[in-house]
N, C-alpha and C positions, 0 to 999 in steps of 0.2 A: 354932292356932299363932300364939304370940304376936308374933313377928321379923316386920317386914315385909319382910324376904329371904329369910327363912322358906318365907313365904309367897309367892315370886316364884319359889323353887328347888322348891318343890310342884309349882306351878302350870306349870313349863316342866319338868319331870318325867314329868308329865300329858301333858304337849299337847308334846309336842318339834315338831310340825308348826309352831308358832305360831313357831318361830326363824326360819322362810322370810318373816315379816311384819315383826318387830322383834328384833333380836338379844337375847337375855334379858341378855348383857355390857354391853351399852349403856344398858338398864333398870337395871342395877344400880350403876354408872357416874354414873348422873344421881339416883338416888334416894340416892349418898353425897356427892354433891354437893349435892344439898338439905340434908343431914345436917349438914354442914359449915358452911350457910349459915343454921344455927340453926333449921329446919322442926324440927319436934317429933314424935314417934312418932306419934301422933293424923294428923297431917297428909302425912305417909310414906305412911300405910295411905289415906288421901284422894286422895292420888296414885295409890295404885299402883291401886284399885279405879279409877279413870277410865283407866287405860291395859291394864287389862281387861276392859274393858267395848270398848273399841275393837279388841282381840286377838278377842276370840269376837265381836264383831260381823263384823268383816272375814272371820275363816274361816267364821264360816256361810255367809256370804252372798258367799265366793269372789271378795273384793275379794283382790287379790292386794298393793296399794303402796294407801303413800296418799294420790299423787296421783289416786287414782281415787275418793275418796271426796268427797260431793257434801251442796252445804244439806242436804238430805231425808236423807241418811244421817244427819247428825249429828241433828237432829230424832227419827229412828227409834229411835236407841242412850238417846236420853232418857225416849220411849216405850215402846220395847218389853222392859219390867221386871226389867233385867240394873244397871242403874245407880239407879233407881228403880222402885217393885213395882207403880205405878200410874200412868197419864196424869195424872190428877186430885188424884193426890199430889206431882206433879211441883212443887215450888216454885219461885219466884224465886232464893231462896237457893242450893238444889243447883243450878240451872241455872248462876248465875253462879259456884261452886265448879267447875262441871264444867270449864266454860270457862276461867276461869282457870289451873287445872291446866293444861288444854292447850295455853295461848296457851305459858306456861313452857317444858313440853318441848316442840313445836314451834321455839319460840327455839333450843332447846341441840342439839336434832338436827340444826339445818339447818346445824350446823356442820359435822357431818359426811355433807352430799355425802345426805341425806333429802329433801332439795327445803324450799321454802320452800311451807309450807302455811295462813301465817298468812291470808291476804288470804280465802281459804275459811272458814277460823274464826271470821272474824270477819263474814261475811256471813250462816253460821249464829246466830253470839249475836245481831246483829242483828233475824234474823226473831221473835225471842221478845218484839220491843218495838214495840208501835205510838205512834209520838207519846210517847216516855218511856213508855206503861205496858206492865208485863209480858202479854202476854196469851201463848194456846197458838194454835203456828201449824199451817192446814190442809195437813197434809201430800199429802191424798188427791183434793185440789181436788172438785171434780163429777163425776169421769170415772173410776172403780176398775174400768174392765174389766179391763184386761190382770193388777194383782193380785189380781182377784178371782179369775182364775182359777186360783191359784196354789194356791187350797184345796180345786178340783177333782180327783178319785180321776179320772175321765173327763171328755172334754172333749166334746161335742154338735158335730154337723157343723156348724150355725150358727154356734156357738161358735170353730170350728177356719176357718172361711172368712173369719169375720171378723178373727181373726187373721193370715193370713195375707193376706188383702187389706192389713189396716193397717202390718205389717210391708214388705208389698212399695211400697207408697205410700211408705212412711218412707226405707227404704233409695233410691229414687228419688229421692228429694228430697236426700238426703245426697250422691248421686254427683253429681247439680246442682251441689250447694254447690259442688263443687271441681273443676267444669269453670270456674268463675270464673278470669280471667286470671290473679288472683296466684297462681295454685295452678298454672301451666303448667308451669313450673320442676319443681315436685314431681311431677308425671301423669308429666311426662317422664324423670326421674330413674328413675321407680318401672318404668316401665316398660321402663328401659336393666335394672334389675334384677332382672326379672321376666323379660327374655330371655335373659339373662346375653349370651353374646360374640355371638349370633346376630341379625342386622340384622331386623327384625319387617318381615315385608313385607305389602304392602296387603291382599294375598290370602290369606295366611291369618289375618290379623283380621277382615277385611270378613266380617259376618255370621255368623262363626262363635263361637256361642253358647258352648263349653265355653271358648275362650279368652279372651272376655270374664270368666264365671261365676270361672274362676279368677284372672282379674288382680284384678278388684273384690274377692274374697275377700281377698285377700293384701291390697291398698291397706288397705282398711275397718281389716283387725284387725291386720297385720303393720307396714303400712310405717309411718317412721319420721319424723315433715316434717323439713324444713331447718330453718324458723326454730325450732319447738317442742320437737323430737323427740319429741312428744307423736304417739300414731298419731292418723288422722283421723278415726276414730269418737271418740274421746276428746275433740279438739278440736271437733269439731259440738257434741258434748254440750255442752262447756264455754261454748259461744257461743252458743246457739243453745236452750237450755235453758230461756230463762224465755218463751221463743215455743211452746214442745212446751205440747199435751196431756198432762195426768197418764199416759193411757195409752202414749203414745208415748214420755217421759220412762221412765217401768217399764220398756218393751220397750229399750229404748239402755242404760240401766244393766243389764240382764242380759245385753245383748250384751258389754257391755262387761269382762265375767264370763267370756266362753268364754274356753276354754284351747286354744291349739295345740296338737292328740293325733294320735299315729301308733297307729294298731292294725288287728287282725284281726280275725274273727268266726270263735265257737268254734261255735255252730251258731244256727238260724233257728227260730224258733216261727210261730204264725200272727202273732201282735200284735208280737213286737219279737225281737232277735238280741243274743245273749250275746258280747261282744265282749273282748278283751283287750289293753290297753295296752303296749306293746310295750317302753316304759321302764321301768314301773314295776310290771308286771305284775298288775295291778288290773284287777277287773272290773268290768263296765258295760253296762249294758242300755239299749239304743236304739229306738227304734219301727222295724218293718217299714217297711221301703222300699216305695215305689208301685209299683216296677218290679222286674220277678223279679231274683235277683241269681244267674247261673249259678257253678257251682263254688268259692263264697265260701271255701272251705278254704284256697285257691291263690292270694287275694285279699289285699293290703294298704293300708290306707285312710288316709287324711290329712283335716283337716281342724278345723273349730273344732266344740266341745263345750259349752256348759251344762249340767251335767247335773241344776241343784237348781231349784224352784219349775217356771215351765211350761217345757219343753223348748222349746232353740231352737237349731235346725239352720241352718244356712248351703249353704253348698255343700260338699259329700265327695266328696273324688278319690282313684280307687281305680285300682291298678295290680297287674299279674299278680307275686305273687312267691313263689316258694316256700322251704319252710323254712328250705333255705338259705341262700337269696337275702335272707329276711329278718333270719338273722343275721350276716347280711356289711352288711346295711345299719344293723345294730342297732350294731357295733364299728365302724363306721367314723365314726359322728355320735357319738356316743361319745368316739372321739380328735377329733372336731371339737370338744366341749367343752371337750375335759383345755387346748386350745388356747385356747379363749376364757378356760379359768382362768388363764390366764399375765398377764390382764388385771387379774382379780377374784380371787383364790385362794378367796373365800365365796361366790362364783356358784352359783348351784344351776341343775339340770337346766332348770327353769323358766327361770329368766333366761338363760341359753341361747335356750329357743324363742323369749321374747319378743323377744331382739335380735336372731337370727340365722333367723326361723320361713323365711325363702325359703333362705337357702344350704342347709337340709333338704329344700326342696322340690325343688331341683335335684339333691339329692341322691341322693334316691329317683328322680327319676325319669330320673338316669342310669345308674346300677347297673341300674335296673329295664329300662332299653332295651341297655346297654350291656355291662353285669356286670362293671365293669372303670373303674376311676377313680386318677388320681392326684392328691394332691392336699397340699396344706400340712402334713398330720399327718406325710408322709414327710420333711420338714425338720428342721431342728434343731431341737430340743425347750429349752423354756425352764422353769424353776420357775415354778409359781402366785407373781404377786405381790401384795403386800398393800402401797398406796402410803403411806408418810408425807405429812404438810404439806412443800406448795413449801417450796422456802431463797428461790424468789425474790420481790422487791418485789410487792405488788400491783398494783400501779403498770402494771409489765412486762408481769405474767399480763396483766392486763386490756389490753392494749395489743398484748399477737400475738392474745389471741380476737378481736378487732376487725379485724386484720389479716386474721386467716384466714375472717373472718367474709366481710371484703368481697371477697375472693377466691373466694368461690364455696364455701367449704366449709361442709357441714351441722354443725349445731350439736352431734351427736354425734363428727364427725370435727374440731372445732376443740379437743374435748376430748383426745382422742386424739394430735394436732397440737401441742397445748401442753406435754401426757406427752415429748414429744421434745426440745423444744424447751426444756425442764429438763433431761432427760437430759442436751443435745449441752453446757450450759453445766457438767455435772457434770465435765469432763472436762479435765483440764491443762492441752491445749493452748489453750481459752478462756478460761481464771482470768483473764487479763488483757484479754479483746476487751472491748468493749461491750457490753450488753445491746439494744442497739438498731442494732448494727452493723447495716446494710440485707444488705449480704452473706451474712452467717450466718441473719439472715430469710428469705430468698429461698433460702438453700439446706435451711433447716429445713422449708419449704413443700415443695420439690422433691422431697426427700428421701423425706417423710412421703408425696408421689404413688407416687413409686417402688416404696416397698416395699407399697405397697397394687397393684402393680401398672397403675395410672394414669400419668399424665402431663397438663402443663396444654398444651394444643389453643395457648394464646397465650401463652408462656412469655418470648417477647420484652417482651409489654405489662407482664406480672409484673415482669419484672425494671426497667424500662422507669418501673413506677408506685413502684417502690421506689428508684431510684434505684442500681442497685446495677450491678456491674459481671460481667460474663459468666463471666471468666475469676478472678475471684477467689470469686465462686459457687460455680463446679467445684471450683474447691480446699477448699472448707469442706464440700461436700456429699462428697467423699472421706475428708477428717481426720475426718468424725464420722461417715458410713458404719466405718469400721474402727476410731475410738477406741469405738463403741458397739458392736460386735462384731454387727453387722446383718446382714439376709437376706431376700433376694424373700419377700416374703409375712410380714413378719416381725411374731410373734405378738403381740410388745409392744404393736404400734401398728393393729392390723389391724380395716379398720371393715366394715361392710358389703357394700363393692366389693370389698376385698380377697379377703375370705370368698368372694365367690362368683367374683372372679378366678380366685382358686387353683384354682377346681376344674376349671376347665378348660384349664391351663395345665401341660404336659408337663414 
C-alpha cells in the first residue's frame, strides 16, 4: 500500500488496541500537517515507520503513555529490529532520522495536553555520542539478571530468592525515599485517601501488616504526588535511575508495567489459577499462591498485574463476593467511569484505574462489607466532555495555576480548578469583572473545595492572602454556583478527594 494513510488506516485496522497509546486522528492530523509544510511522500512514510515503531514497542511491552518511556527504551526500539533489522546496522544516519522525526512530533503533540517529552529525547539522542562521536550505547551495563530471566520457561529456587530478595531490598529503599521530609505533605495526603472519612488510629496501623502491604501498594503504583502528578514509582525511577543497577532499573520498569486489575479465579491447578478479569473479561493465568486459598469461587481479588516477561506480583487483596455481589460491583464502578468521562469523553477504562485506582478500592471494599452504597453516579448526570483551547490570556491561566498552586492544591486538582475557573468567566454576569478580581479568585478556589466536597481548614488566611473581601466572595461563589448549573460532587470538576468523598456521603 502505497498512501501513507493508507498505511496508518491498515495499521490501526489491525491493532485498534494501539488507539488507547496514540489516537490514529492525531497521527493523521500531524502527518497532513507535514504534507502541507512540503515533507514529501518518501519522508511521510519516514515518519510514519518511527511512530510505529514506538506504537508496537509500547504495547509489547505494556508501557501504557509516554511519559513512561525511559533512555533504555528509546535505545531498545533502535535495537530490537522493528526500526532497524540489526544492532550493527544501526547507523548514525537512521539514528539521527529517528530522532529527529521524533523531537518534530513530540513538539506538535505537546500541544495537545501529551506531556512535554522533549528533555527525555533528547537525553536518549545524546547517549549515541561520546565526545561528538557516534558510538552504540550499553544498554545491559554488567548486570542482565533480572532480563535474563525474562527468556526463562522456569525460574530455579535460586533464581526465584534472588529475585525476590532484590525486589524486596528495592521496594525498601523506595519507601525510604519518600519518608524524606519533602514527601510529608504527600504520605499524608495519601493516606487522608487511603482512609477515606475514617480518622486512622494508632492501633490499628501499629504493626499491622495487611494495612501497611495495602497502603504502600496503593502509594507505589496508584497515588498521585502534588508537585508531579507523576506516581512515586515513576518518579524514583525518573530520579533515581542513573544510581539503580541494570537489574533493578529492569525490575522498576516492569513495575512500572503493572496494571490495576479486578478479578476472580475460574479454578486452581497445582502451579497457577485461571483467572478472569472482571472488566474486560480476559483471561489470565497467575502462579499458585503459597498459601491455600479456601473457596476461591466466592472470592474477588484486587491488585497490580504484569503479566508479560518475569511475573511480578505486588500485593493481592481478596474480599468475599459472590456472583452477585460482583455484578453490583461491576455496574457500579462502571457508572463511576461514565462519571469520570464527563471530564475526558476519550477516557478509557484504563485511565479510569489509573486516576481513580483507590476510589475502586473503596469501593469494593464497601459493597463487599456493606452491600449497599450511595454515591455520586446517583447525581445529576452530565455529557462526556471533550475540552476546547482556553478563550483565556496565558497570562491569567498561568497565574490562577500558581495561585492554586500556593494554596495547597495538587497539580492534578489546579487543573481541574482552572477548568472552573474558565467556566465561571464563560458566563454573563462576568464579561465585564476582571480577570484578576481577587474576589472571584477566592470564590473559584472555594467553590472548586466545595463541590469536591472539601473546605480550606484556613479560609480566613485564603482570603486574608488575596486580599479579597468575605462578603463579596459569598456573592460570586453563589452567581457562579447557579450561572454554572453546579452540584456536590460535581462531575465536571471532581478530583480525587471528591471521588472518594462521594462515596461515603449520604
Amino acid at each position: 500500500m502505497d498512501n501513507v494513510y493508507g498505511q496508518v488506516e491498515s495499521f490501526y485496522n489491525k491493532n485498534a488496541e494501539m488507539e488507547n497509546i496514540l489516537h490514529r486522528d492525531l497521527i493523521e492530523k500531524y502527518l497532513r500537517k507535514c504534507a502541507w509544510n512540503g515533507d514529501s511522500e518518501e519522508e511521510l512514510k519516514g515518519i510514519w515507520q518511527v511512530l510505529c515503531c514506538i506504537l508496537e514497542y509500547m504495547y509489547e511491552n505494556d508501557i501504557i503513555v509516554l511519559d513512561y518511556l525511559t533512555m533504555y527504551d528509546y535505545q531498545e526500539m533502535l535495537y530490537d529490529g522493528k526500526y532497524q533489522p540489526h544492532k550493527e546496522l544501526v547507523t548514525e544516519e537512521a539514528v539521527a532520522g529517528f530522532f529527529k522525526y521524533l523531537e518534530r512530533f513530540y513538539t506538535y503533540i505537546k500541544e495537545y495536553g501529551y506531556g512535554n517529552h522533549l528533555a527525555m529525547l533528547e537525553r536518549a539522542r545524546a547517549s549515541f555520542y561520546d565526545e561528538g562521536k557516534f558510538v552504540y550505547p550499553d544498554t545491559d551495563g554488567q548486570d542482565a539478571f533480572y532480563k535474563d530471566l525474562v527468556h526463562l520457561d522456569n525460574l530455579s529456587f535460586e533464581d526465584t530468592e534472588q529475585l525476590n530478595t532484590m525486589l524486596e531490598s528495592l521496594l525498601n529503599r523506595v519507601g525510604e525515599y519518600f519518608r524524606q521530609p519533602l514527601f510529608t505533605g504527600d504520605l499524608t495526603r495519601a493516606l487522608t485517601l487511603y482512609s477515606g472519612p475514617f480518622e486512622i488510629k494508632e492501633e490499628d496501623s501499629k504493626g499491622n501488616e495487611e494495612f501497611w502491604f495495602t497502603f504502600w501498594d496503593y502509594f507505589f503504583f496508584d497515588y498521585h504526588l502534588m508537585e508531579t502528578d507523576m506516581t512515586p514509582l515513576h518518579y524514583y525511577f525518573e530520579q533515581e535511575k542513573e544510581r539503580l543497577e541494570p537489574s533493578e532499573r529492569y525490575i522498576l520498569q516492569d513495575l512500572l508495567k503493572a496494571k490495576f486489575t479486578v478479578f476472580s479465579i475460574d479454578f486452581a491447578e497445582d502451579e497457577f489459577v485461571q483467572c478472569t478479569n472482571l472488566f474486560t473479561d480476559a483471561k489470565l493465568e497467575l502462579p499458585a499462591p503459597d498459601y491455600g486459598m479456601m473457596d476461591y469461587s466466592k472470592m474477588l481479588l484486587f491488585g497490580h498485574l504484569h503479566l508479560h516477561g518475569v511475573m511480578m506480583l505486588n500485593y493481592i487483596t481478596s474480599v468475599p463476593a459472590s456472583e452477585k455481589l460482583r455484578r453490583r460491583i461491576k455496574e457500579e464502578i462502571l457508572r463511576q467511569y461514565e462519571i469520570y468521562r464527563c471530564q475526558d469523553a476519550e477516557a478509557t477504562m484504563g485511565d479510569f484505574f489509573r486516576r481513580h485506582a483507590m476510589a475502586v478500592r473503596h469501593t469494593i471494599n464497601i459493597l463487599a462489607s456493606y452491600a449497599q452504597l450511595k454515591v455520586v453516579s446517583a447525581r445529576p448526570q452530565r455529557q462526556p466532555m471533550k475540552r476546547s483551547a482556553s478563550q483565556l490570556p496565558a497570562e491569567q491561566r498561568d497565574g490562577f495555576i500558581q495561585l492554586a498552586h500556593r494554596m495547597g492544591l495538587s497539580r492534578h486538582s489546579q487543573k481541574l480548578a482552572l477548568w472552573l475557573y474558565e467556566d465561571a468567566f464563560s458566563l454573563p454576569e462576568l464579561q465585564k469583572e476582571s480577570l484578576t478580581n481577587p474576589a472571584i479568585l477566592g470564590a473559584v478556589l472555594v467553590l472548586y473545595m466545595n463541590v469536591n466536597g472539601l473546605e480550606f481548614s484556613n479560609l480566613d488566611e485564603v482570603l486574608k492572602d488575596l486580599q479579597a473581601s468575605e462578603d463579596e466572595t459569598i456573592h460570586w461563589v453563589e452567581t457562579i454556583y447557579e450561572g454554572l448549573d453546579c452540584v456536590t460532587f460535581d462531575p465536571r470538576y471532581l478530583a480525587e478527594e471528591g471521588f472518594i468523598q462521594a462515596l461515603y456521603t449520604v
